[in-house]
N, C-alpha and C positions, 0 to 999 in steps of 0.2 A: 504494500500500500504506500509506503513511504518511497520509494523508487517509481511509485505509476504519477504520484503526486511530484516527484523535481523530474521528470520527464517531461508533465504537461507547463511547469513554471521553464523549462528551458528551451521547451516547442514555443510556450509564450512570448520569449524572451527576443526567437530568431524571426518574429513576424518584421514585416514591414523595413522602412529606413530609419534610419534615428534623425533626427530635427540635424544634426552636423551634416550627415552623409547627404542630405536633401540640400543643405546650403553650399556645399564642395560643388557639387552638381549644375547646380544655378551660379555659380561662380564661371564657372568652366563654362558653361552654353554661352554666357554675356560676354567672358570674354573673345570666345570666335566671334561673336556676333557684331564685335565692336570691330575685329579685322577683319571681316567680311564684309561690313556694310558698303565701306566708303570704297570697295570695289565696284560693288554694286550701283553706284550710284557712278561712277566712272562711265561704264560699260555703258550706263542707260542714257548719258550725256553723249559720251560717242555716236549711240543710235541714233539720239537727234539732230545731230550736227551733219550726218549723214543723210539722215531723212532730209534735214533746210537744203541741203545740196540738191540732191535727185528732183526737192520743187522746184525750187531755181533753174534747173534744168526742163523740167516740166513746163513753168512758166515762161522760159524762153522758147519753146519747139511751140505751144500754142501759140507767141506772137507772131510765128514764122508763117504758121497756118491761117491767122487771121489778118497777116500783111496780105495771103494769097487771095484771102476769099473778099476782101473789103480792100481792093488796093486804093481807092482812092480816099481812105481813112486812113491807108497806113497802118503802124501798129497803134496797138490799144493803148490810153491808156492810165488803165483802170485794171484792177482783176475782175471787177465786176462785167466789165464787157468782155472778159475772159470766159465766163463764168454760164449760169443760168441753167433750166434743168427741160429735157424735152417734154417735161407735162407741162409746160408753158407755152408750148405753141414750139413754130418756125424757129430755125437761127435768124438772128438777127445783130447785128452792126452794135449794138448793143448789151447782147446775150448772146455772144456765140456760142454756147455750149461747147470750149475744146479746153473749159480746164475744167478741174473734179468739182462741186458745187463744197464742198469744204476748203479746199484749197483756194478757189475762187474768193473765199469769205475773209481771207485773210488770215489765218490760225494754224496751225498742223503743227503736231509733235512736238511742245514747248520753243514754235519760233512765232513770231508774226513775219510777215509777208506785206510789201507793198512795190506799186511804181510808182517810179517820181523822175523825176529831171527830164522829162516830155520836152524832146526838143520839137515842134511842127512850121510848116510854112502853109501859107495860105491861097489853092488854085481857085481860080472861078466861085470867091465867096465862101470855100471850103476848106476847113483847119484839114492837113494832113500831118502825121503824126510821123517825123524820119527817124525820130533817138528815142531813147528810154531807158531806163533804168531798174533793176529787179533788184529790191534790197530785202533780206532776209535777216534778224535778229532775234536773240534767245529773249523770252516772254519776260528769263529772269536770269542774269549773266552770273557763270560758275553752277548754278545750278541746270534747267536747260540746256546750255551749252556757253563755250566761251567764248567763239567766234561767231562777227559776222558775217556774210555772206553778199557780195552785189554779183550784178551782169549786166552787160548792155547789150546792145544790137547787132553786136559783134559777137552774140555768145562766149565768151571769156568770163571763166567765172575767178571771182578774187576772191581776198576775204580779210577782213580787220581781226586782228589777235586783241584786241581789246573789248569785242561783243558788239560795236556799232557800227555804222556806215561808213567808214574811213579806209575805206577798202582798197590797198596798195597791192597788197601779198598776193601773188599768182597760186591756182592751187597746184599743187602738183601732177 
């Protein structure tokens, strides 16, 4: 009796973790967790600095297409005349539908997106649109991404190492 009773106090004894063995444990996971993270958060910035690029590329092959289809408009420029969705009707001069209707809106993958430095001249009463500019920037610099991004008409895409539109740096 006396052995069935420190058998069941020493099967008692071996249940579970002890309140230490539980905090070793939670020590150990936080600290991978703490050198794990800021990989992670690397990796996810690289993605979108990659992603601003492939728009920027994106948003120069549709001006290429809507110099084609609107030549006496020139290029766009707007993303919104980029932009537009075919449950809207016809293309149009305004809506062409040849970029993604998210992309079109300005935002994707922790960048904003715009054109701007619209160079145009004016035929027959008519703005035509000869230059332009695709500038790409992270929503939130070091986080999003740390570079930004231009292109012009020329397809050349550069990029500011400081997150804004100061874009000297050829990309590789």
């Amino acid at each position: 009796m006396n052995t069935l009773k420190s058998l069941r106090e020493q099967h008692h004894s071996d249940d579970g973790f002890t309140l230490i063995e539980l905090l070793i444990v939670m020590s150990v996971i936080l600290i991978l967790m703490t050198l794990a993270l800021p990989q992670l958060l690397k990796v996810h910035k690289q993605a979108d600095e990659t992603s601003a690029q492939a728009s920027v590329r994106a948003i120069g092959q549709a001006e290429m297409q809507y110099a084609s289809a609107y030549p006496s408009n020139g290029f766009a420029c707007s993303l919104s005349a980029l932009g537009g969705t075919p449950t809207s009707g016809a293309p149009t001069a305004q809506a062409a539908q040849m970029l993604d209707p998210g992309l079109a809106g300005g935002q994707k993958s922790g960048y904003l997106f715009n054109i701007t430095n619209c160079t145009k001249v004016t035929v027959n009463n008519t703005d035509m649109y000869t230059g332009y500019e695709v500038t790409a920037v992270p929503a939130s610099v070091g986080r999003s991404g740390d570079r930004g991004y231009c292109m012009n008409e020329n397809n050349i895409i550069t990029y500011d190492p400081a997150g804004g539109t100061n874009c000297t740096q050829p990309i590789q």
